[in-house]
VEXDREN-2710 file (C-alpha; in Angstrom, 1 decimal):
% VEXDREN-2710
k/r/px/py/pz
1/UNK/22.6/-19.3/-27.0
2/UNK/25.1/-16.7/-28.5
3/UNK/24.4/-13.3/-28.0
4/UNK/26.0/-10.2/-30.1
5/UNK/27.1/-7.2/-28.3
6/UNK/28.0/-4.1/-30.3
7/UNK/30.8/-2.6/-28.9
8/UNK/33.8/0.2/-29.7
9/UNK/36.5/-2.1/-29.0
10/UNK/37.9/-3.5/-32.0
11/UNK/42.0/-3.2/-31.4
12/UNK/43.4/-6.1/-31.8
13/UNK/45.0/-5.9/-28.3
14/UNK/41.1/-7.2/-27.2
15/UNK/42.1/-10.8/-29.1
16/UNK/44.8/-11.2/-26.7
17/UNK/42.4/-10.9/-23.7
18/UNK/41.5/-14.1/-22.1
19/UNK/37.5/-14.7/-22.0
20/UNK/37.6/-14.1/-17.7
21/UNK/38.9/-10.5/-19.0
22/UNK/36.4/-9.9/-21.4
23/UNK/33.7/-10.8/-19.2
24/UNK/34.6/-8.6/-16.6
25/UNK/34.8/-6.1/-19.4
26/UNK/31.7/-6.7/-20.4
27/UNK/30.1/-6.5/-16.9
28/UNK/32.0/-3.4/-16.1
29/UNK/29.9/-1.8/-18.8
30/UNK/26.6/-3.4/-17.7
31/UNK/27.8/-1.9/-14.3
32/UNK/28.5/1.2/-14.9
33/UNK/24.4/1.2/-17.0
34/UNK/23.1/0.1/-13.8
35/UNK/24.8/1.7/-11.0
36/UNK/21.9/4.5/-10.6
37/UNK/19.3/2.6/-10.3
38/UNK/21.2/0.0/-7.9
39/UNK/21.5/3.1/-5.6
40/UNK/18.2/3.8/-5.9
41/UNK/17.1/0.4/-4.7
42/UNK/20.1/0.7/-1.5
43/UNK/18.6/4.0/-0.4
44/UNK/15.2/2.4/-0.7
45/UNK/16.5/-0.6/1.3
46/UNK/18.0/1.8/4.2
47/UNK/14.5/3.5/4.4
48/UNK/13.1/0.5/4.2
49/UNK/15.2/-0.6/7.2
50/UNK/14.6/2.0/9.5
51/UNK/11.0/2.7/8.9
52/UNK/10.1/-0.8/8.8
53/UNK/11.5/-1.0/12.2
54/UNK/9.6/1.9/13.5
55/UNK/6.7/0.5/12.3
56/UNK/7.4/-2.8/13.9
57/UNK/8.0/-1.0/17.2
58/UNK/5.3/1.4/17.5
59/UNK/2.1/-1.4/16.5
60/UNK/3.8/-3.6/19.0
61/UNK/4.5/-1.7/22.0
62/UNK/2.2/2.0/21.5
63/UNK/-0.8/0.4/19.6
64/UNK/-4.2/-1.0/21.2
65/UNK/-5.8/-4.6/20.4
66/UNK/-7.4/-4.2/17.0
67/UNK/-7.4/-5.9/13.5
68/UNK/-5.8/-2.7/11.5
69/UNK/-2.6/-3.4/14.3
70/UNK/-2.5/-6.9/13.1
71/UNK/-2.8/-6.5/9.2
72/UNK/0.3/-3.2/10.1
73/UNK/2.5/-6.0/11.6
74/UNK/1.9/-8.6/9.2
75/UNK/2.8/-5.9/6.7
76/UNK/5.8/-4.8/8.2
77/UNK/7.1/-8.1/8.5
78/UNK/6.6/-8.8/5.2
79/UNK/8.5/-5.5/3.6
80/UNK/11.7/-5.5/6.5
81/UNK/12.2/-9.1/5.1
82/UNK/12.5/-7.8/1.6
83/UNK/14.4/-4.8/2.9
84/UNK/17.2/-7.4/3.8
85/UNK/17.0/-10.1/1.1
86/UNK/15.7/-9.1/-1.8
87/UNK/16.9/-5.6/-2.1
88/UNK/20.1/-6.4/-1.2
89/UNK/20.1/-9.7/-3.2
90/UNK/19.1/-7.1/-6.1
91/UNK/21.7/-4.9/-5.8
92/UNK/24.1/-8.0/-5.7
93/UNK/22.9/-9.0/-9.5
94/UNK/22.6/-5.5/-11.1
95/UNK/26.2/-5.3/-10.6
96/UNK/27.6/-8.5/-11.1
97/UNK/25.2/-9.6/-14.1
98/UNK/27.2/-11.3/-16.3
99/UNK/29.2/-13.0/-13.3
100/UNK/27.1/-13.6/-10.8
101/UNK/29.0/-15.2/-8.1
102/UNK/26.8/-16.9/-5.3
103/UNK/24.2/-19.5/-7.2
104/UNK/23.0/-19.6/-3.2
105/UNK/22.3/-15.6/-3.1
106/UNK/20.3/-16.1/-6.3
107/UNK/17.7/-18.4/-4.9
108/UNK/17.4/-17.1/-1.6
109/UNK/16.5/-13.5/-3.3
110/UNK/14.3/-14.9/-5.9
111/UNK/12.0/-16.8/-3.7
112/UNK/12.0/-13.8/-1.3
113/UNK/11.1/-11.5/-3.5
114/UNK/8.2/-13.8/-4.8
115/UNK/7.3/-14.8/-1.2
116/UNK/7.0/-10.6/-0.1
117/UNK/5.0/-9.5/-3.0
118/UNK/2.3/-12.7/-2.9
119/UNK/2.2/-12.0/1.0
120/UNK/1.6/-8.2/0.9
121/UNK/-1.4/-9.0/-2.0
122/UNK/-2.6/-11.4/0.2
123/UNK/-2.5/-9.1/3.5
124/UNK/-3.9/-6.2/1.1
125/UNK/-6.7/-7.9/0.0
126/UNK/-7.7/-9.0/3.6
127/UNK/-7.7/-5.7/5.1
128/UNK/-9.9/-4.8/2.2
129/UNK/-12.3/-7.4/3.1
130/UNK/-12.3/-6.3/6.9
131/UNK/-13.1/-2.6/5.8
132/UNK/-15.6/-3.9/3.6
133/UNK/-17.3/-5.3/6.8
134/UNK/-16.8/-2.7/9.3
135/UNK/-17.9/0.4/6.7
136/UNK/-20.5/-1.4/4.5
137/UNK/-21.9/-3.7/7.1
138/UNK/-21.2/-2.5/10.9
139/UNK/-23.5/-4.7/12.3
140/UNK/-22.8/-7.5/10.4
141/UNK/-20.4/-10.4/10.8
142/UNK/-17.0/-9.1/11.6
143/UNK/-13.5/-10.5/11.8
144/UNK/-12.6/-10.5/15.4
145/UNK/-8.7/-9.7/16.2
146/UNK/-8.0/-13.2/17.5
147/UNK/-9.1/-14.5/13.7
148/UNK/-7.2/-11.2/12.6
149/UNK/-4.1/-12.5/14.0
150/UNK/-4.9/-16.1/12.7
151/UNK/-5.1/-14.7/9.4
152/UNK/-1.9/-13.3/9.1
153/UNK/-0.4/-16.2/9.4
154/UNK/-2.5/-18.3/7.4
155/UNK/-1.5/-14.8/4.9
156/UNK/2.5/-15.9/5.5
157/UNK/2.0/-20.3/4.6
158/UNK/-0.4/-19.2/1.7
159/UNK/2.5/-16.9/0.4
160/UNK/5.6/-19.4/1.5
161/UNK/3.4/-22.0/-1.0
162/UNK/2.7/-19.7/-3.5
163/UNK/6.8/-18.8/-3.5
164/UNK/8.2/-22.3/-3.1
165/UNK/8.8/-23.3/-7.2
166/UNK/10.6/-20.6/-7.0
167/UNK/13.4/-22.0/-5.1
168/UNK/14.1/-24.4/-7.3
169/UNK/12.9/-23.0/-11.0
170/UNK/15.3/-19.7/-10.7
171/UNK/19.0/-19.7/-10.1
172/UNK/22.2/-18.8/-12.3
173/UNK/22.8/-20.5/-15.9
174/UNK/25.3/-20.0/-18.1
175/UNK/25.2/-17.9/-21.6
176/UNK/27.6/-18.0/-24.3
177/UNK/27.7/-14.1/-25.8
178/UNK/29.2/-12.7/-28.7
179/UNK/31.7/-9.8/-27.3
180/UNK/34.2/-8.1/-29.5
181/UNK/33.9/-10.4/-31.9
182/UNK/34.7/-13.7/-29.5
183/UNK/32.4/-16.0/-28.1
184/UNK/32.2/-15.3/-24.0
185/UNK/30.5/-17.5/-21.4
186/UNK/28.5/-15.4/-18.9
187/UNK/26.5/-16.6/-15.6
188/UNK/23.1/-14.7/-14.7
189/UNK/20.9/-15.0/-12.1
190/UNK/17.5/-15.6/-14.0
191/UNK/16.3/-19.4/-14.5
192/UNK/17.8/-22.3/-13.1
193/UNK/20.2/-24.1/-15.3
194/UNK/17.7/-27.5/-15.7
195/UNK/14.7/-24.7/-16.3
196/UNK/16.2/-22.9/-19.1
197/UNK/14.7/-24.7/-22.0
198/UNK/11.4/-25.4/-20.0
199/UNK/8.0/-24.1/-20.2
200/UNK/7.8/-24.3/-16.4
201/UNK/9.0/-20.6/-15.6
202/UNK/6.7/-19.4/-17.3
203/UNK/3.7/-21.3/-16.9
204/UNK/4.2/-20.9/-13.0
205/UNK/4.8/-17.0/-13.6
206/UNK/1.4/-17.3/-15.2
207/UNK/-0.4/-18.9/-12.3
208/UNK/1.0/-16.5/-9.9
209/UNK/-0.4/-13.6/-12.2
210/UNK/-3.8/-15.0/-12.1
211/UNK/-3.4/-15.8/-7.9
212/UNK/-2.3/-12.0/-7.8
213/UNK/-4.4/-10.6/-10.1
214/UNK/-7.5/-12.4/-8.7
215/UNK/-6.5/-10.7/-5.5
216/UNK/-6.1/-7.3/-7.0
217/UNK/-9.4/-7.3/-8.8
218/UNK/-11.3/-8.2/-5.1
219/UNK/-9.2/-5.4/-3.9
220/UNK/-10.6/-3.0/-6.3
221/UNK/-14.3/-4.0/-6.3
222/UNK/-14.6/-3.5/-2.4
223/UNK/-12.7/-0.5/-2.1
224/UNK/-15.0/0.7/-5.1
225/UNK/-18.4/-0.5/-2.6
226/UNK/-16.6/1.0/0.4
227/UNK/-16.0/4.6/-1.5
228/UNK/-19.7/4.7/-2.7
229/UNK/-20.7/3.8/1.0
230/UNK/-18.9/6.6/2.6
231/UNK/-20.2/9.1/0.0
232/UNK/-23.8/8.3/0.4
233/UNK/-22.9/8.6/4.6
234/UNK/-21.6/12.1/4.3
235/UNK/-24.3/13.3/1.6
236/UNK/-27.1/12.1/4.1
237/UNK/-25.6/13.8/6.7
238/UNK/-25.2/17.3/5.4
239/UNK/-29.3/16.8/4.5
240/UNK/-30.3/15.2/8.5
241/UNK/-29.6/18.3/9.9
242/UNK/-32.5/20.0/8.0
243/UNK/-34.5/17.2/8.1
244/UNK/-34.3/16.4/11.9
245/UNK/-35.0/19.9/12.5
246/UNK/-38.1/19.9/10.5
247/UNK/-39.0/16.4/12.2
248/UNK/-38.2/18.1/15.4
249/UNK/-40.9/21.3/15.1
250/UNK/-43.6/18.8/13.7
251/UNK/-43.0/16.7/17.1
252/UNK/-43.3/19.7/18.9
253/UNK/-46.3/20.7/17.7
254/UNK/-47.9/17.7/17.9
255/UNK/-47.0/16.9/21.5
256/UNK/-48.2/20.6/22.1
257/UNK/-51.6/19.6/20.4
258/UNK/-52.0/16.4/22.7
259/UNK/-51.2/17.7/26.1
260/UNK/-53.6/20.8/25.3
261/UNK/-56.0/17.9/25.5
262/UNK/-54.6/16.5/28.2
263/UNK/-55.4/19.5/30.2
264/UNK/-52.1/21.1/29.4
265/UNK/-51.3/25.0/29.1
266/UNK/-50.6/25.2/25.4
267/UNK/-48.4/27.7/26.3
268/UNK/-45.8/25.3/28.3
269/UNK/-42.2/25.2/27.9
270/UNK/-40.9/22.3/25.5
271/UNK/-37.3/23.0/24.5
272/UNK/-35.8/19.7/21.9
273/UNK/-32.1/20.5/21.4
274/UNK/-31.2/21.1/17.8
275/UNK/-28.8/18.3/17.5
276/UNK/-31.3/15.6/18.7
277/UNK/-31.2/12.7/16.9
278/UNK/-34.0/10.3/15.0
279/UNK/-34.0/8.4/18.4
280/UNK/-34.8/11.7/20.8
281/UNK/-38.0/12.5/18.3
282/UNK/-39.0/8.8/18.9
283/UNK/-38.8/9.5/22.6
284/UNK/-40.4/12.7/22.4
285/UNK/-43.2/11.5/20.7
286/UNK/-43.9/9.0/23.0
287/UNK/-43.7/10.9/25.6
288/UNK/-46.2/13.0/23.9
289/UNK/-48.4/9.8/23.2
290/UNK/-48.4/9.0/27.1
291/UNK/-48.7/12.5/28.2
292/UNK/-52.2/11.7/26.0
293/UNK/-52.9/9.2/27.5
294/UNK/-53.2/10.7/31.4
295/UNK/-56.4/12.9/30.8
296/UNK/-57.8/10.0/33.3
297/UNK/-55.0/11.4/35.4
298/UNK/-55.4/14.9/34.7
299/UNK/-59.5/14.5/35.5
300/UNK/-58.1/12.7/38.9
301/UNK/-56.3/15.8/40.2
302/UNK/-52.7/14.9/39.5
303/UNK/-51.7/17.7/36.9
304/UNK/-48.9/19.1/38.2
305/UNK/-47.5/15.7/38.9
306/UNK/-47.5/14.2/35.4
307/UNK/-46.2/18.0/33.6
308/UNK/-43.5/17.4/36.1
309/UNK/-42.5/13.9/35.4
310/UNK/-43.2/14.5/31.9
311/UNK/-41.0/17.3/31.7
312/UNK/-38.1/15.5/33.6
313/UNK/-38.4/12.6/31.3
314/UNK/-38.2/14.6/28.4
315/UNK/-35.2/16.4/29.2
316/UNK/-33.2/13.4/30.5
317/UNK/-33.9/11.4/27.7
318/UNK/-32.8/14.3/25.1
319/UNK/-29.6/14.7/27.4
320/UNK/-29.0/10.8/27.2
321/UNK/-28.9/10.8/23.8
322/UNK/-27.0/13.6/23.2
323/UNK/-24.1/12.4/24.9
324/UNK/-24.5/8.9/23.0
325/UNK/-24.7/11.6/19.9
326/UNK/-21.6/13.0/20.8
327/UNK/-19.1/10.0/21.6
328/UNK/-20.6/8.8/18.4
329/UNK/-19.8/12.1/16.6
330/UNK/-16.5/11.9/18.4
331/UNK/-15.2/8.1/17.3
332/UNK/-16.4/7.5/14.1
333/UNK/-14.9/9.7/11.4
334/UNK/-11.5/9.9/12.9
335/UNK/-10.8/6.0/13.6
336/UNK/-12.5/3.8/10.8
337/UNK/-12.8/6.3/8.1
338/UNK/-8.6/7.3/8.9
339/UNK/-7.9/3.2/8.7
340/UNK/-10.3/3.0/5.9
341/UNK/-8.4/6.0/3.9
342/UNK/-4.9/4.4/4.8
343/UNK/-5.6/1.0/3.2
344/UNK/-7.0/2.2/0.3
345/UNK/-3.8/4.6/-0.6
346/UNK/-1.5/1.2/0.2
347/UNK/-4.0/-0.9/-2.1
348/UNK/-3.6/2.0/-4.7
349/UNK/0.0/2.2/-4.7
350/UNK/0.5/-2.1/-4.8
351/UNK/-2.1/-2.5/-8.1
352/UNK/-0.2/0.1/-9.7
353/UNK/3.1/-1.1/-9.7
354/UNK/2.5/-4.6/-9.1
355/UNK/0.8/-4.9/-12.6
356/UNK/4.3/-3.3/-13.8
357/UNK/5.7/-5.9/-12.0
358/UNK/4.2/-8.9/-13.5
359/UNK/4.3/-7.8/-17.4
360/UNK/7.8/-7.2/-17.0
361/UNK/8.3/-10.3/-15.1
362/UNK/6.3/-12.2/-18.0
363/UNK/8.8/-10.3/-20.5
364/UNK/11.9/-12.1/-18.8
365/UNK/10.5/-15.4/-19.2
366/UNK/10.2/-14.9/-22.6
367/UNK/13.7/-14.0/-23.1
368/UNK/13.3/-10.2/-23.7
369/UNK/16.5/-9.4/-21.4
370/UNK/18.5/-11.3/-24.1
371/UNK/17.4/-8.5/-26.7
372/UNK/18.6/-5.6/-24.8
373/UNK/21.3/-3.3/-24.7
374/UNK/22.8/-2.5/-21.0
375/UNK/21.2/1.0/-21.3
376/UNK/17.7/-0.3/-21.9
377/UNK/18.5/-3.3/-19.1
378/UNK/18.8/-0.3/-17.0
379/UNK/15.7/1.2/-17.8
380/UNK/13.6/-2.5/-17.8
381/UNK/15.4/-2.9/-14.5
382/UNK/14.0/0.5/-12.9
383/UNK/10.4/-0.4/-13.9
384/UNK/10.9/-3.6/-13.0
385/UNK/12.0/-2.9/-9.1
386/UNK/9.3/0.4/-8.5
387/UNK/7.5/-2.5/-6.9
388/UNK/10.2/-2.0/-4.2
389/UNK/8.3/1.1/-3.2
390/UNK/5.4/-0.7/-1.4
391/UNK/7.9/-2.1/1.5
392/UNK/9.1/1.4/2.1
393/UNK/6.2/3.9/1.4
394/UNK/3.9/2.1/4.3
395/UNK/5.6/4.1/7.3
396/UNK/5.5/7.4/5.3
397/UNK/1.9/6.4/4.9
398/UNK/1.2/5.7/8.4
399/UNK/3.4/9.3/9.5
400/UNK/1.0/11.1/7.3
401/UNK/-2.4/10.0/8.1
402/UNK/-2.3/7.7/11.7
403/UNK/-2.4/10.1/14.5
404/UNK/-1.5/7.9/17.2
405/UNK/1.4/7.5/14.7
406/UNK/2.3/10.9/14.3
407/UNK/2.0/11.5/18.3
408/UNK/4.5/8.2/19.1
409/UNK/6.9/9.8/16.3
410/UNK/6.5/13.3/17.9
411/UNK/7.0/11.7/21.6
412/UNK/10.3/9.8/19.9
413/UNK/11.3/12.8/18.8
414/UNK/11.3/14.7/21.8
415/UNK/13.0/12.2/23.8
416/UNK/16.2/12.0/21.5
417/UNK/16.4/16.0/22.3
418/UNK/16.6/15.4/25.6
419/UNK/19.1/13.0/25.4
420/UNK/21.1/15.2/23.2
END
């Protein structure tokens, strides 16, 4: 396939350049196009690195038992394996382009950078299925942390499957360009010499499009079903106040009625705390009920016996349920809805640039690389690496919104001052 290259070199001195010479030429210029956004990707790779790590450290050593610990690691596993393969491997074929030098390096980053992104989709989309559970249906079926840690690694064979044509249907093939007005050769890491003239590539890209996008889609929906469920939680619970309340003096008065037939003095003190629960009323009311029911009692000469254990049943049973009111009150909102809010941002942040991802991966197999100038390679190849971002942003993600997080980082912190 020849290839013409506008170019301000015309002298005639370029004719006596041998065609090595010109190609290095013309990959100095694709180089110095690139060079920005291969930067971009090293100082997302040292991030990646070092935060990956932390990750990797904290969830291991500082975390408790627990699915969300599981689906971290499995994550952060996944992203400090593309932080040293594929971003490197990247780097390594923005600036060497048109020679590419290590066939090896090509593969290797390839099927890494297909095995990472299918794995973290995979990982992504199983964490939305255990939120799912625990926020839409908390007494349900749920997925225990032994099957949680079984997962992830059915998560890494689904993924090392879904990668493995890549191995051998990208690599380095040779290009014939016109440069200068001479016919160049060029090696680039894209398809695999025997794959260039095949429909394969991009049937398999194709597949792997429909796998990922299948995944993103189930993503989407639960979050969607998860969101409405939290809404309709909080909006019921700025109304149950009111309503308990109300449920709460109508109890009252009714249990007032029924032990003034019991013999009771109307006048009696009944105090229901305010922050009694649905359950309390239930126990109230019985208690009411059964206070009823001892006028045989009362007519026996054991009135002060019953208002005594009536009263003490009452007020241990509103005391019992506050404190299961207040652990409650205590656990909820700042474990599972924090997890809940955490996976959804990471979910947000994959769909978005994985869909960038996969139309300008279906681009290259359709040759549009080949109808590019350097300067708009640079640009296709800044879009085409934003997916990058989703192996670094998950610490930043998890310093922000974890507070166990934030209190190992702040406990980290305070131990390198002291040993400074």
């Amino acid at each position: 396939m020849t290839i013409n290259y506008a170019t301000p070199y015309n002298s005639a001195a370029m004719i006596r350049l041998t065609d090595d010479e010109l190609v290095d030429m013309l990959n100095d210029e694709m180089r110095a196009s690139v060079t920005a956004v291969s930067v971009f990707v090293g100082i997302e790779a040292v991030i990646g690195i070092f935060g990956n790590l932390l990750v990797l450290y904290v969830f291991l050593f500082r975390y408790r038992h627990c699915n969300f610990r599981y689906f971290v690691l499995c994550l952060a596993c996944l992203d400090f394996t593309s932080t040293v393969t594929t971003m490197p491997g990247e780097i390594v074929t923005q600036q060497f382009w048109y020679t590419y030098p290590l066939p090896t390096v090509c593969k290797v980053k390839s099927f890494f950078n297909m095995f990472t992104v299918s794995g973290e989709a995979l990982c992504l989309c199983v964490i939305a299925v255990d939120r799912h559970r625990k926020v839409c249906f908390p007494f349900g079926l749920q997925i225990r942390p032994r099957q949680a840690l079984v997962l992830c690694f059915l998560i890494y064979a689904s993924a090392f499957f879904i990668a493995l044509p890549v191995a051998f249907l990208w690599g380095t093939h040779s290009d014939v360009v016109l440069y200068v007005g001479r016919n160049v050769t060029v090696t680039v890491c894209e398809k695999d010499m025997a794959y260039v003239n095949s429909n394969m590539p991009y049937n398999y890209t194709m597949s792997v499009e429909v796998i990922l996008g299948t995944n993103m889609l189930i993503m989407l929906i639960l979050y969607v079903l998860i969101s409405r469920k939290i809404l309709n939680r909080m909006i019921k619970k700025r109304k149950s106040p009111k309503e308990v309340s109300h449920i709460v003096m109508m109890t009252q008065t009714k249990t007032s009625k029924d032990n003034s037939d019991a013999g009771y003095a109307s006048d009696a003190p009944r105090k229901v705390s305010k922050s009694a629960s649905v359950s309390t009323i239930n126990e109230v009311g019985s208690t009411g009920r059964n206070a009823g029911n001892t006028s045989d009692n009362t007519h026996a000469g054991y009135v002060t016996d019953n208002e005594t254990t009536c009263s003490d049943v009452k007020k241990a049973s509103i005391k019992r349920v506050e404190r299961t009111t207040s652990r409650h009150k205590n656990k909820t909102p700042g474990l599972a809805r924090r997890k809940t809010y955490i996976s959804l941002v990471l979910t947000v942040i994959f769909i978005l640039t994985t869909v960038l991802y996969l139309v300008l991966l279906t681009l290259i197999t359709e040759g549009i690389l080949e109808t590019l100038t350097n300067t708009q390679k640079a640009f296709y190849f800044f879009g085409f690496r934003l997916v990058f971002i989703n192996h670094v942003i998950n610490p930043l993600v998890y310093g922000c919104m974890d507070p166990h997080f934030k209190q190992v980082l702040s406990e980290v912190k305070k131990c390198c001052r002291r040993s400074n």
